[in-house]
C-alpha positions as protocol buffer text, in pm:
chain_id: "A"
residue {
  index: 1
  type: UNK
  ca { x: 0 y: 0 z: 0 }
}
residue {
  index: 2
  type: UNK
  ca { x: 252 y: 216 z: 112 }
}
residue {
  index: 3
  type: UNK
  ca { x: 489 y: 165 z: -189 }
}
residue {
  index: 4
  type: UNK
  ca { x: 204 y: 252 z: -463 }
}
residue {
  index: 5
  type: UNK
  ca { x: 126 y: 585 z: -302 }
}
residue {
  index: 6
  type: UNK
  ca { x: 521 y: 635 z: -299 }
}
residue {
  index: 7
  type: UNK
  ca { x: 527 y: 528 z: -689 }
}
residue {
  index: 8
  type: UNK
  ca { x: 293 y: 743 z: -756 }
}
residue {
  index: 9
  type: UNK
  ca { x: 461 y: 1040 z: -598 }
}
residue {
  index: 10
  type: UNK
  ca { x: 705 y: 946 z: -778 }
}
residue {
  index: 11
  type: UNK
  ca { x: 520 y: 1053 z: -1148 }
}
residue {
  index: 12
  type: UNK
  ca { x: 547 y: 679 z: -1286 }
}
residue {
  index: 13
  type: UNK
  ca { x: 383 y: 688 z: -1608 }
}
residue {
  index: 14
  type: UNK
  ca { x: 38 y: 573 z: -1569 }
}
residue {
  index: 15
  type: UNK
  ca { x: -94 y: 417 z: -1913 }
}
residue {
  index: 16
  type: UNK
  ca { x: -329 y: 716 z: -2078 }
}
residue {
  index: 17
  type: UNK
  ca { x: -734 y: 648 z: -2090 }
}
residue {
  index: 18
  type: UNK
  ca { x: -861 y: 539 z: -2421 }
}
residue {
  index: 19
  type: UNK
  ca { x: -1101 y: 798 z: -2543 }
}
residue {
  index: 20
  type: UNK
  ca { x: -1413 y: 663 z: -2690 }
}
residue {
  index: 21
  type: UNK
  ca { x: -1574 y: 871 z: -3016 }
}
residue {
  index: 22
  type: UNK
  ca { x: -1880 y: 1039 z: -2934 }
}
residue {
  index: 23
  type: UNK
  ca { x: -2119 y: 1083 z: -3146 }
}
residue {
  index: 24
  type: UNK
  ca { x: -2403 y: 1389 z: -3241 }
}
residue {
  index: 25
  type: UNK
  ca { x: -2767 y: 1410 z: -3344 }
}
residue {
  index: 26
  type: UNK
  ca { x: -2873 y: 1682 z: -3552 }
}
residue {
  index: 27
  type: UNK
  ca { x: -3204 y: 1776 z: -3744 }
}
residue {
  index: 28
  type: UNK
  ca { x: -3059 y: 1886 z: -4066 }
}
residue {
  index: 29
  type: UNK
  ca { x: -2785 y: 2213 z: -4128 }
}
residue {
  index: 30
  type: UNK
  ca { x: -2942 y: 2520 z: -4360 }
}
residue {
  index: 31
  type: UNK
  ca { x: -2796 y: 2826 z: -4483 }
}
residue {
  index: 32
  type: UNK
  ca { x: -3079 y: 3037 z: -4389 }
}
residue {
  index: 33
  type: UNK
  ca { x: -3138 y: 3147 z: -4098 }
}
residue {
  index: 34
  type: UNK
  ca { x: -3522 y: 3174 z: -4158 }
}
residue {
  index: 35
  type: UNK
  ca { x: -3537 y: 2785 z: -4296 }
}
residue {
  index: 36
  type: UNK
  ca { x: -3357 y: 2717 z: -4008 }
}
residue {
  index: 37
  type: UNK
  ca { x: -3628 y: 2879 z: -3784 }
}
residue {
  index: 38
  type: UNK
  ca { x: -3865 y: 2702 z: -3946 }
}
residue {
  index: 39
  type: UNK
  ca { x: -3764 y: 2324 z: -3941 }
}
residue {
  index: 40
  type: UNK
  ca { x: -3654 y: 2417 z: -3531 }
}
residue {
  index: 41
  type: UNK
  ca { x: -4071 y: 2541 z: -3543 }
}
residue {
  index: 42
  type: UNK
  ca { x: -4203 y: 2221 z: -3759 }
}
residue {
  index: 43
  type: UNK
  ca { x: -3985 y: 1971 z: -3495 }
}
residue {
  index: 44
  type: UNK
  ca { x: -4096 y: 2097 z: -3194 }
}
residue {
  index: 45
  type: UNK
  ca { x: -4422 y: 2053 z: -3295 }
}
residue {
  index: 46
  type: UNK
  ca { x: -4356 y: 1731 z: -3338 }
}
residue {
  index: 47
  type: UNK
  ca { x: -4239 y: 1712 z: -3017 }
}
residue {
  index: 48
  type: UNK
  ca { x: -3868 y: 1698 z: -3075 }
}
residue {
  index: 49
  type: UNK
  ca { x: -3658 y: 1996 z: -2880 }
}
residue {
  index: 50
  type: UNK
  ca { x: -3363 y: 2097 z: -3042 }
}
residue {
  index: 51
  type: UNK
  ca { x: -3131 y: 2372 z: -3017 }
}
residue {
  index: 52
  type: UNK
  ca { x: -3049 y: 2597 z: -3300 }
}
residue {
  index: 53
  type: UNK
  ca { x: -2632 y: 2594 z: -3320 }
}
residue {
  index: 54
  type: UNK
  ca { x: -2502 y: 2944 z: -3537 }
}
residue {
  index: 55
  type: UNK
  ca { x: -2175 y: 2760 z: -3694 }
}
residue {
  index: 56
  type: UNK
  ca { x: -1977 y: 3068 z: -3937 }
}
residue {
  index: 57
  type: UNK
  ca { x: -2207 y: 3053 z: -4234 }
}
residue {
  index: 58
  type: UNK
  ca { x: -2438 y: 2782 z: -4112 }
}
residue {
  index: 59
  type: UNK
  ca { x: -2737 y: 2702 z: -3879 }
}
residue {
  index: 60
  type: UNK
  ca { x: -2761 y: 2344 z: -3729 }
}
residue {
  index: 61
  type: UNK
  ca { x: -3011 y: 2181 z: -3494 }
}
residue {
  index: 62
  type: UNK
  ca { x: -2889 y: 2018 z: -3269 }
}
residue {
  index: 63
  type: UNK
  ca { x: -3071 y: 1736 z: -3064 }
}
residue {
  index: 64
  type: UNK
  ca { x: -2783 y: 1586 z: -2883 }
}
residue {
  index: 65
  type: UNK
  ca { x: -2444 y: 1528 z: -2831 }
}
residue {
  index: 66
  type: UNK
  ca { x: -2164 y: 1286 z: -2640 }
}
residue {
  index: 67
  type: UNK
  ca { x: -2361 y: 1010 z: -2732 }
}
residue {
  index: 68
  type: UNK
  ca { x: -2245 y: 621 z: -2775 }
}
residue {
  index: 69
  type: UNK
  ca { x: -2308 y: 507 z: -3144 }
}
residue {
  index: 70
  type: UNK
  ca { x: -2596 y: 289 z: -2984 }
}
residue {
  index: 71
  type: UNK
  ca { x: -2735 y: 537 z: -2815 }
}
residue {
  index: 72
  type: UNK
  ca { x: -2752 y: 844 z: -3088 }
}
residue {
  index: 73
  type: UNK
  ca { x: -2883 y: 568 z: -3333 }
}
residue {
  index: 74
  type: UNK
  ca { x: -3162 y: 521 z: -3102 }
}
residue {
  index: 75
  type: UNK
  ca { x: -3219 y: 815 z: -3082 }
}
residue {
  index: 76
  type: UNK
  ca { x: -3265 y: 902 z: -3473 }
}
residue {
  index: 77
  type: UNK
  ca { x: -3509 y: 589 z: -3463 }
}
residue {
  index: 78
  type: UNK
  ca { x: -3712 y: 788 z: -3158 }
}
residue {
  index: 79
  type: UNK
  ca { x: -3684 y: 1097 z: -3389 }
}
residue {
  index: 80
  type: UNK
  ca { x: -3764 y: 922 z: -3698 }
}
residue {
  index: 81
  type: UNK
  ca { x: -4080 y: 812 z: -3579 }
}
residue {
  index: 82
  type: UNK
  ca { x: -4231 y: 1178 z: -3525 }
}
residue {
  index: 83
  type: UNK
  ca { x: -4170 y: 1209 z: -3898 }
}
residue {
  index: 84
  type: UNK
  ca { x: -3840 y: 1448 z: -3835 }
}
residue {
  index: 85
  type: UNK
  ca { x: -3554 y: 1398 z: -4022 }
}
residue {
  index: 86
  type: UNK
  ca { x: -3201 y: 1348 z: -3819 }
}
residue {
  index: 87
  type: UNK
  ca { x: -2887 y: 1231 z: -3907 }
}
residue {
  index: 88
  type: UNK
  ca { x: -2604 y: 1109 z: -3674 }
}
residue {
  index: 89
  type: UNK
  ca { x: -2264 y: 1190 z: -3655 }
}
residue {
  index: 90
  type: UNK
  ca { x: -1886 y: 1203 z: -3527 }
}
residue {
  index: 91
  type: UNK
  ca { x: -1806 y: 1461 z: -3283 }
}
């Protein structure tokens, strides 16, 4: 006991964590800003909330994010069936 808390004042080299990829639902990416409004207006009526992300020359909704691959595919299934369009991707 004592000689791991003494290695580790030491600064051995502990073995870095693996990072997973996380993954990213979105309801589509416009141009306009007004389209953009619109599809954020026609999903939550449809009862899906999104977020409306300003990228430079681009508006995205957003949905979710630091997601598993299982778990944003789900969820574009769960979106999917309220008729919304979503797409998943790499963070």
């Amino acid at each position: 006991m004592a000689e791991n808390k003494a290695s580790k004042a030491a600064g051995e080299a502990q073995e870095p964590h693996k990072k997973e990829k996380t993954y990213k639902v979105t309801c589509g990416t416009f141009k306009a800003r007004n389209e953009a409004l619109q599809r954020a207006a026609e999903a939550r009526r449809a009862g899906v909330h999104v977020s409306l992300i300003i990228c430079k020359t681009e508006y995205s909704l957003l949905y979710a994010e630091g997601m598993t691959k299982a778990e944003a595919e789900a969820a574009k299934k769960a979106i999917e069936a309220k008729k919304v369009n979503a797409e998943v991707s790499e963070q």
